[in-house]
ZAFISE-12227 format. One record per residue (C-alpha): x negated, y negated, z negated; residue in one letter. Coordinates in steps of 0.02 Angstrom, whole numbers, plus 50000, padded with zeros to 5 digits. Example, Ala and Ser with C-alpha at 12.3 -4.5 7.8 and 13.67 -1.06 7.14 Angstrom:
BEGIN
493855022549610A;493165005349643S;
//
This chain:
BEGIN
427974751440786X;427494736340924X;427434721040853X;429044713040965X;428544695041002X;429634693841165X;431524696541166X;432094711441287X;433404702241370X;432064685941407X;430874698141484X;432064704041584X;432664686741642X;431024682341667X;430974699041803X;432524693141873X;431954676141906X;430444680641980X;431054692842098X;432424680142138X;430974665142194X;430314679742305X;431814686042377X;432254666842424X;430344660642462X;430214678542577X;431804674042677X;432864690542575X;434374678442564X;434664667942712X;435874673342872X;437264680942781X;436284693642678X;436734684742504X;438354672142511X;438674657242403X;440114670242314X;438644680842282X;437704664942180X;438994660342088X;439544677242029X;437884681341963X;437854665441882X;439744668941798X;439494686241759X;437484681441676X;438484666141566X;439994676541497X;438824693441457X;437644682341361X;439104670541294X;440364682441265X;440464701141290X;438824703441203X;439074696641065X;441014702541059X;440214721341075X;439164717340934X;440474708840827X;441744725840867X;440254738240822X;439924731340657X;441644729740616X;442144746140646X;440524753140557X;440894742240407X;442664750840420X;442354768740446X;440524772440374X;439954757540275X;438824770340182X;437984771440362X;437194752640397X;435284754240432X;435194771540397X;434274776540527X;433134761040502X;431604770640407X;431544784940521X;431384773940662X;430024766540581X;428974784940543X;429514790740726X;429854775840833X;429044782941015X;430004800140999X;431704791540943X;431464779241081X;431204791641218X;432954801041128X;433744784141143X;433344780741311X;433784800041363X;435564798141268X;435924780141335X;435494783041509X;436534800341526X;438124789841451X;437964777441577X;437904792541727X;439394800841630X;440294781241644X;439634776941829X;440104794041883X;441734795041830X;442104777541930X;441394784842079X;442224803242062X;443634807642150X;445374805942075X;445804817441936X;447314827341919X;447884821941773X;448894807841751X;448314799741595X;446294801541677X;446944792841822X;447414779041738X;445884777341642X;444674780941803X;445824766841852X;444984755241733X;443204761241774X;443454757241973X;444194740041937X;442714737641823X;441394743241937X;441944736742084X;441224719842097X;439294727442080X;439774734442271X;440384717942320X;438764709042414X;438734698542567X;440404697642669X;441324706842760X;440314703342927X;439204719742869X;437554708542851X;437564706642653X;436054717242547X;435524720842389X;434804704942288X;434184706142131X;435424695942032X;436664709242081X;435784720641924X;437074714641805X;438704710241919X;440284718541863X;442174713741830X;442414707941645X;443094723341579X;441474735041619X;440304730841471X;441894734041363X;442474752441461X;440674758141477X;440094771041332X;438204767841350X;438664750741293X;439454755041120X;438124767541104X;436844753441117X;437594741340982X;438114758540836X;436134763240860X;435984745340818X;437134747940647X;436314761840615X;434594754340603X;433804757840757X;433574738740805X;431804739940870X;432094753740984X;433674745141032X;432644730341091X;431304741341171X;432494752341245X;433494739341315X;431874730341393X;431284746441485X;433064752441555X;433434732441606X;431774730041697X;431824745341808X;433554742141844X;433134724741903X;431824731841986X;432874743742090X;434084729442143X;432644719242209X;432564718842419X;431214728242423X;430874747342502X;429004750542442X;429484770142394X;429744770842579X;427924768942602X;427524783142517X;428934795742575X;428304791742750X;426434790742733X;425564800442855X;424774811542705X;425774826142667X;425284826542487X;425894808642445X;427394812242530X;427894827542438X;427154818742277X;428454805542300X;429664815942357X;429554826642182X;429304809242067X;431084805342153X;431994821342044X;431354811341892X;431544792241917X;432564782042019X;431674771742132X;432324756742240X;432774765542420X;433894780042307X;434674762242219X;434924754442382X;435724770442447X;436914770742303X;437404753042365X;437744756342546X;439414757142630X;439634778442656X;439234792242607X;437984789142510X;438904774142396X;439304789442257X;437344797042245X;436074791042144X;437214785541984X;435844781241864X;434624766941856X;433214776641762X;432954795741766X;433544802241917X;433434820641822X;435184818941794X;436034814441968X;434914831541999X;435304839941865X;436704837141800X;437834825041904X;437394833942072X;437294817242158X;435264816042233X;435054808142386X;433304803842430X;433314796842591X;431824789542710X;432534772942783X;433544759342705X;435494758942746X;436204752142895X;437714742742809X;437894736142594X;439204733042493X;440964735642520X;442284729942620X;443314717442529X;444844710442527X;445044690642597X;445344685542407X;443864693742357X;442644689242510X;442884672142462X;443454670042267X;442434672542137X;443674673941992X;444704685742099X;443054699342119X;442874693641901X;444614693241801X;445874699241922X;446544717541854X;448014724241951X;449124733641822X;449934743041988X;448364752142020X;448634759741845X;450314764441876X;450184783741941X;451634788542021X;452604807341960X;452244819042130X;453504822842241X;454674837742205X;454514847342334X;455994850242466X;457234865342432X;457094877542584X;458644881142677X;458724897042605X;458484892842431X;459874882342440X;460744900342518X;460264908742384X;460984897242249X;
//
């Protein structure tokens, strides 16, 4: 087990803040491309996930362990310890494919069933402020303090995040804190303004080409992130931060593309281009109303008939 001297979430902050000194220093954030809504929201969204739902998550978890399976506290915690690589890579595998399940369900299309529509209600209104960069104008990218914008009510919705804090219960704390360092610095990383895996799917070598072409079937990479960002098509591909595997395995949502997008983010309404506690806390009970279809019309001769 690796002796943890630095906490997760500080090297991940220090990533973050990094990146964020070169996105500024390198001219990433000036002429519309990141607006002061876009500052301050990663600055509200940062205070209340360390402040609040964090710690609320953690608080719930342990409640409702100490409720249900008291018998199950840290009971995981000494096979961690014999077999802490292999349950970290099972960790990672089972928390990243309940975040695609989550992200892909607030990017699928609208399900027939009334009681899913409300709930994939909840998952758009929660998602939608990490597609909310720049304004309107169409010349707002990805920045890297985007990584960890949503609406309040996504780190509460999202099953990857409950999954996180029960491991947690059940003992696995180090590979928790691992875990959580290597899934939050490569998605930082993929929110950065940066393209270098376009270097390689273009290079004038065939083999590095199809070399990078193949690593992008197993890890996302910053161009497939960027994709997933842009205003199209392509805003429902490329769901997970991390392993890639799934959006081609399982999700059916690849897209490995060779140039960035033409246009980020999407379009917003005037409230939300230009308030920050609008794109946060607002939640719309209407869009969770779903309406009873239509009966359809009686045909003349239906009516006849009768």
């Amino acid at each position: 087990m690796p002796d943890l001297t630095i906490k997760p979430e500080n090297l991940v902050l220090l990533f973050i803040v990094v990146a964020m000194v070169w996105e500024v220093l390198a001219g990433r954030t000036r002429d519309g491309r990141k607006t002061r809504e876009d500052w301050n929201m990663a600055l509200l969204t940062a205070t209340v996930m360390v402040l609040v739902q964090r710690p609320a998550l953690v608080l719930v978890t342990a409640f409702i362990g100490g409720l249900l399976v008291p018998q199950w506290q840290g009971v995981l915690a000494g096979f961690e310890a014999a077999n802490f690589w292999w349950v970290l890579l099972g960790y990672i595998a089972l928390e990243e494919f309940l975040h695609g399940i989550g992200h892909w369900f607030a990017h699928a299309r609208r399900p027939k069933s009334q009681h899913l529509q409300r709930l994939q209600a909840l998952f758009k209104m929660g998602h939608r402020p990490h597609h909310l960069s720049g304004g309107n104008d169409g010349r707002g990218q990805l920045s890297v303090t985007q990584t960890f914008v949503e609406h309040w009510l996504w780190w509460f919705i999202m099953p990857n995040y409950w999954f996180q804090f029960f491991c947690v219960y059940l003992g696995l704390t180090e590979v928790f804190l691992v875990g959580t360092a290597i899934k939050g610095l490569w998605a930082a990383h993929n929110h950065v303004n940066w393209n270098y895996d376009l270097y390689f799917l273009n290079h004038p070598r065939a083999w590095v080409r199809k070399t990078m072409y193949g690593l992008c079937h197993i890890l996302t990479f910053p161009t497939q992130h960027h994709h997933h960002h842009a205003r199209g098509k392509n805003s429902g591909s490329n769901l997970c931060n991390l392993l890639a595997i799934y959006d081609w395995l399982v999700f059916d949502s690849l897209v490995i593309e060779r140039e960035k997008p033409a246009i980020y983010g999407w379009k917003q309404s005037p409230e939300e281009e230009h308030s920050v506690l609008t794109r946060f806390l607002a939640t719309d009970l209407a869009k969770l109303r779903v309406s009873k279809p239509a009966s359809k019309p009686v045909s003349e001769a239906a009516k006849q008939a009768v």
